[in-house]
C-alpha positions as CSV (number, residue, x, y, z in Angstrom):
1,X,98.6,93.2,100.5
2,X,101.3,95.6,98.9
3,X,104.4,94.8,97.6
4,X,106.9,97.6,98.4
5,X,110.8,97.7,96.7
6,X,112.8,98.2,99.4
7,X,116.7,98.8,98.3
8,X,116.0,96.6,95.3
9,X,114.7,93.4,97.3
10,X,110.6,92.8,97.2
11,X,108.9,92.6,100.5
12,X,104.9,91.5,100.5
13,X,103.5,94.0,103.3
14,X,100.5,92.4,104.9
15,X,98.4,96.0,105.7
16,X,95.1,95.6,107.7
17,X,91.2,94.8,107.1
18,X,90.0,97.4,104.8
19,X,87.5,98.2,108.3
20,X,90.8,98.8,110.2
21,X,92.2,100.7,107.3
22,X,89.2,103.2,108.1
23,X,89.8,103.0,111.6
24,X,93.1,104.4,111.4
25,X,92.0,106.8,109.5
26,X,93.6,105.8,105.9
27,X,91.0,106.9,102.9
28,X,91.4,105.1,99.6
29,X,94.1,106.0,97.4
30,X,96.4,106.1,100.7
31,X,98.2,103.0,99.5
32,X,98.2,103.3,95.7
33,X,101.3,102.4,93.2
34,X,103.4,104.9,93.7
35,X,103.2,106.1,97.3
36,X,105.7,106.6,99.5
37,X,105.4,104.9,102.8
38,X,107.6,102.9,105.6
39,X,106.0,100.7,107.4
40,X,107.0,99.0,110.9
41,X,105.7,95.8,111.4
42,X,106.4,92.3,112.4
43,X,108.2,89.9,109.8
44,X,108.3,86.7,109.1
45,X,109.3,83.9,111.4
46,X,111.3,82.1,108.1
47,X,113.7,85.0,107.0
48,X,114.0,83.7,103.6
49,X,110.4,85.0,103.6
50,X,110.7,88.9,102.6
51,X,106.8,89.4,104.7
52,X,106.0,91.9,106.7
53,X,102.6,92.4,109.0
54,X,102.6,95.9,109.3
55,X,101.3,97.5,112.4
56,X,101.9,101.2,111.9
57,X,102.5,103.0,108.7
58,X,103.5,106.7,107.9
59,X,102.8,108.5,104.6
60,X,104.0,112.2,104.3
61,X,104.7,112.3,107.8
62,X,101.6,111.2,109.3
63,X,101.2,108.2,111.0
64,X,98.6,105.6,111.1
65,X,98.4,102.8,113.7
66,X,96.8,99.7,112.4
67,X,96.8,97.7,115.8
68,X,97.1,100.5,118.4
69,X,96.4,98.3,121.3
70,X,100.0,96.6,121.0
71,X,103.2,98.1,121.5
């Protein structure tokens, strides 16, 4: 889990199994305070709930797909 600051309101970003991390080719340090990422994902179903399961992430232009069966 990460929590990213988005505009001043706190979202908890839901990022995959550290093995699908791999998979997708993140390395450790990727996701580390201070990064710079966005994120796309599916939120939650209650939108008082500031949740996001991410699905694909891109850091310094490069994208990572975290489920890339789904579309």
């Amino acid at each position: 889990e990460l929590t990213l600051d988005v505009d001043g309101t706190l979202w908890t970003v839901e990022v995959g199994q550290p093995w699908r991390n791999s998979q997708a080719g993140l390395k450790d340090g990727d996701l580390a305070e201070g990064v710079v990422l966005t994120v796309s994902g599916e939120p939650s179903a209650n939108p008082e709930e500031k949740v996001l399961k991410v699905e694909r992430l891109w850091i310094d232009g490069t994208e990572y797909e975290l489920y890339p069966d789904r579309d």
